[in-house]
C-alpha positions in Angstrom: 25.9 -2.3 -17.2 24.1 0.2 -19.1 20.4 0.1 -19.3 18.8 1.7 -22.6 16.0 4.2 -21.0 12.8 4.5 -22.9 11.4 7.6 -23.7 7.5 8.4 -24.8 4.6 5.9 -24.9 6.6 2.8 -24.3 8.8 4.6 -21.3 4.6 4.8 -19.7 4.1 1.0 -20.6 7.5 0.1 -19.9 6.9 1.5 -16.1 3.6 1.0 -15.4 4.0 -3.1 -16.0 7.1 -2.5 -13.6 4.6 -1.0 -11.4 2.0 -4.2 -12.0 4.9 -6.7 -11.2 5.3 -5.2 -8.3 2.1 -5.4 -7.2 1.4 -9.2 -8.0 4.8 -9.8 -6.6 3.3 -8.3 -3.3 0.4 -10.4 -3.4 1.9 -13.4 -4.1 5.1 -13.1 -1.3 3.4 -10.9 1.3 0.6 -11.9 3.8 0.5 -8.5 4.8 -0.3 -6.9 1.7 -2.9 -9.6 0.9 -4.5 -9.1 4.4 -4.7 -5.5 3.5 -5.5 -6.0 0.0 -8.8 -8.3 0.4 -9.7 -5.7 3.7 -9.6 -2.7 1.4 -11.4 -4.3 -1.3 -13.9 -5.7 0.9 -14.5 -1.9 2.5 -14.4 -0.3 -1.3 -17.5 -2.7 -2.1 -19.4 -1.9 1.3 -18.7 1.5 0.8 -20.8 1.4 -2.3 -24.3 0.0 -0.3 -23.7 2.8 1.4 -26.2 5.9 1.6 -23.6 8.5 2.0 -22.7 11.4 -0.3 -20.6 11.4 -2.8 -17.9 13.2 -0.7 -18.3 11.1 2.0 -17.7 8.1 -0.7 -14.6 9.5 -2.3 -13.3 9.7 1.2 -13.5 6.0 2.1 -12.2 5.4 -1.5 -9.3 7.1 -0.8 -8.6 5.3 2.9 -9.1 2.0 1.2 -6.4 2.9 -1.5 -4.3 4.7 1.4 -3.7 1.4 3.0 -2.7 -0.3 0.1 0.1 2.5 -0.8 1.0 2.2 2.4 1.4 -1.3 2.9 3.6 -1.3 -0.4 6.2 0.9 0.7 6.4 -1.2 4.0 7.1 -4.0 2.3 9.4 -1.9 -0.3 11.8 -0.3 2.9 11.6 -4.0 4.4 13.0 -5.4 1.4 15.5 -3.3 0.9 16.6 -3.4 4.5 16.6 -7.1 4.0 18.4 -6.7 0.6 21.6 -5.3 2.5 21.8 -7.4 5.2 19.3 -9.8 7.7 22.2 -9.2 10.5 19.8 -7.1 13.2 21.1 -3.8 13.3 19.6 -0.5 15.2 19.1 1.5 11.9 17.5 -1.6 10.2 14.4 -1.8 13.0 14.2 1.6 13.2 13.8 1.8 9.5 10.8 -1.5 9.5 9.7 -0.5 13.5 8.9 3.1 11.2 7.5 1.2 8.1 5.3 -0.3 10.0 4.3 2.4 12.1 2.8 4.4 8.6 0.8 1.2 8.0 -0.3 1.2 12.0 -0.9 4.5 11.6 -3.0 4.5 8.4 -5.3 1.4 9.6 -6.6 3.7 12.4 -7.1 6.6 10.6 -9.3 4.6 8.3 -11.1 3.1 11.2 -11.9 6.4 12.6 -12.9 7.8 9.3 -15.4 5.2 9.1 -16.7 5.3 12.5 -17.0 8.5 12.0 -18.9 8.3 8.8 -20.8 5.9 9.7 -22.0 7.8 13.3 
């Protein structure tokens, strides 16, 4: 099966509502992501009461944003490790175990960021 690729202005459209699928499809089938979601919102809107500078502010923008990148290719390698097969295998909880590592990984950055901000 070939696929026509686009090309131009509607090859941009064409991926970035690919890209918007996947991101309501995350919403709607993940907990995870819509844990992470509604946390990073609700620290990008306390961030803005905030009486930092403006570098300080881009800072927690991009921790908020971190976490939801993150948390998207989680659930992106878990899918796909789940697309092949749900038989547990080594390499297939190494692969999540890893996944989800990035995402532990990323939530405690952030925390320490803010603490650190903040005090």
């Amino acid at each position: 099966m070939s696929i026509e690729k686009q090309t131009g202005l509607k090859r941009l459209i064409f991926s970035i509502n690919n890209s918007w699928s996947g991101v309501t499809d995350a919403f709607k089938t993940e907990d995870a992501f819509r844990h992470i979601f509604i946390f990073s919102t609700l620290l990008l809107l306390i961030s803005f009461t905030l009486d930092i500078s403006k570098t300080q502010h881009i800072v927690l923008i991009l921790c908020s944003f971190l976490l939801i990148v993150i948390e998207l290719l989680n659930t992106a390698i878990e899918t796909v490790v789940d697309r092949i097969s749900f038989e547990i295998h080594p390499l297939s909880k190494r692969a999540k175990d890893m996944a989800g590592a990035a995402q532990l990984v990323a939530i405690v950055a952030t925390l320490l960021t803010w603490l650190i901000i903040l005090f």
